[in-house]
Each structure stands twice: as C-alpha cells, then as structure tokens.
C-alpha positions in Angstrom: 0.0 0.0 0.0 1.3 3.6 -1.1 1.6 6.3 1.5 -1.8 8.0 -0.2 -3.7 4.8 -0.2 -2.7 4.5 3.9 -3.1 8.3 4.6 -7.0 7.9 3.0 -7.5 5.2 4.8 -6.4 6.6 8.1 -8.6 9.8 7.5 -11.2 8.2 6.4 -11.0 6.1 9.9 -10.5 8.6 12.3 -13.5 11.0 10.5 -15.7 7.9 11.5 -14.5 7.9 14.9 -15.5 11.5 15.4 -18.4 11.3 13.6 -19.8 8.4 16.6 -18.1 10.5 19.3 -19.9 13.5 18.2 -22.8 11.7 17.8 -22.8 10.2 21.4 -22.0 13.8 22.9 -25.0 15.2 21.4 -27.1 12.4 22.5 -25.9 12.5 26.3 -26.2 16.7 26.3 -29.9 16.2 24.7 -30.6 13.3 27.7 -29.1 15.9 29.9 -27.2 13.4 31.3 -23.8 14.9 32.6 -20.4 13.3 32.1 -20.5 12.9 36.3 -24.2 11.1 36.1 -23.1 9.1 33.0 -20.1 7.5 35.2 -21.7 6.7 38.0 -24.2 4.4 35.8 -21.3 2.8 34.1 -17.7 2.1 35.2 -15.7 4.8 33.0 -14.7 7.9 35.3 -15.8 10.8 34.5 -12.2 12.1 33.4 -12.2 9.5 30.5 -15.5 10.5 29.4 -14.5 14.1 29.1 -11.3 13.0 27.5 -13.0 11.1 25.1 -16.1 13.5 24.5 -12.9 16.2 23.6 -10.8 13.7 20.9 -8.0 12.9 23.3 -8.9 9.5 23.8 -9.8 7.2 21.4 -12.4 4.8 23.1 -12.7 1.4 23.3 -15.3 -0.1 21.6 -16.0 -2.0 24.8 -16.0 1.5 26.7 -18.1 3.1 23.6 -20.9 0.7 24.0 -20.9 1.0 27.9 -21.3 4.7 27.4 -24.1 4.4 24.9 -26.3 1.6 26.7 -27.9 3.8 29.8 -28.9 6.8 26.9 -30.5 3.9 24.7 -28.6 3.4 21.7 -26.0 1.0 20.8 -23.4 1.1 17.8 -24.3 -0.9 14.6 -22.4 -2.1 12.0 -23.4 -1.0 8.2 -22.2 -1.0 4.7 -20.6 2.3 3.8 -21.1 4.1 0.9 -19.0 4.6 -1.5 
C-alpha cells in the first residue's frame, strides 16, 4: 500500500470515529445526562469520558458501547457508501 492509499485510509478512519463520538455527545447533552451522572451508571470515570467527548482519547469499543447503553442506543455495524 502507497503512502496516499494509507493516509486515505487513516482519514477516512478517524473522521468515523469523530463522527460516533460526536454523535454520542450530542445524545448525552440532549438526555441531559452529565459526564458525572453518566459515570456513576457505568464504570468509566468521568475524566475519560470528558477525554474522550474532547478527541484525546480514542475509546474502546467496549467503553463506547458502555457509554451508549444507559442513553438507549447501541453502535451498529453498516455498509458504507462509496
């Protein structure tokens, strides 16, 4: 693989990544549901939800769906489009 090809691929990951971050943020702000409350009904501390919520940590997709259960929503997996 070329340095292009693996660069594209890479952006194209990590613009995914904040895309469901993003995603989750707005849903927990529109539960109002604060990072403090959201930690005490799972078992990541507050400080790595607000690292994650600001892009310095990139979550677990164990710690992802732990974060998403108690608002309702889960992660799915879907064909992209091209």
């Amino acid at each position: 693989m070329d340095s292009k090809t693996f660069i594209s691929r890479e952006k194209k990951i990590l613009d995914m990544e904040y895309s469901i971050i993003t995603n989750y943020v707005k849903i927990r702000k529109n539960a109002k549901i604060s990072q403090e409350q959201l930690s005490h009904e799972t078992s990541v501390i507050r400080t790595t939800i607000a690292r994650i919520e600001r892009n310095m940590n990139s979550p677990q997709l164990k710690t992802m769906l732990e974060l998403l259960e108690p608002l309702g929503y889960t992660l799915e997996i879907v064909p992209s489009k091209k």
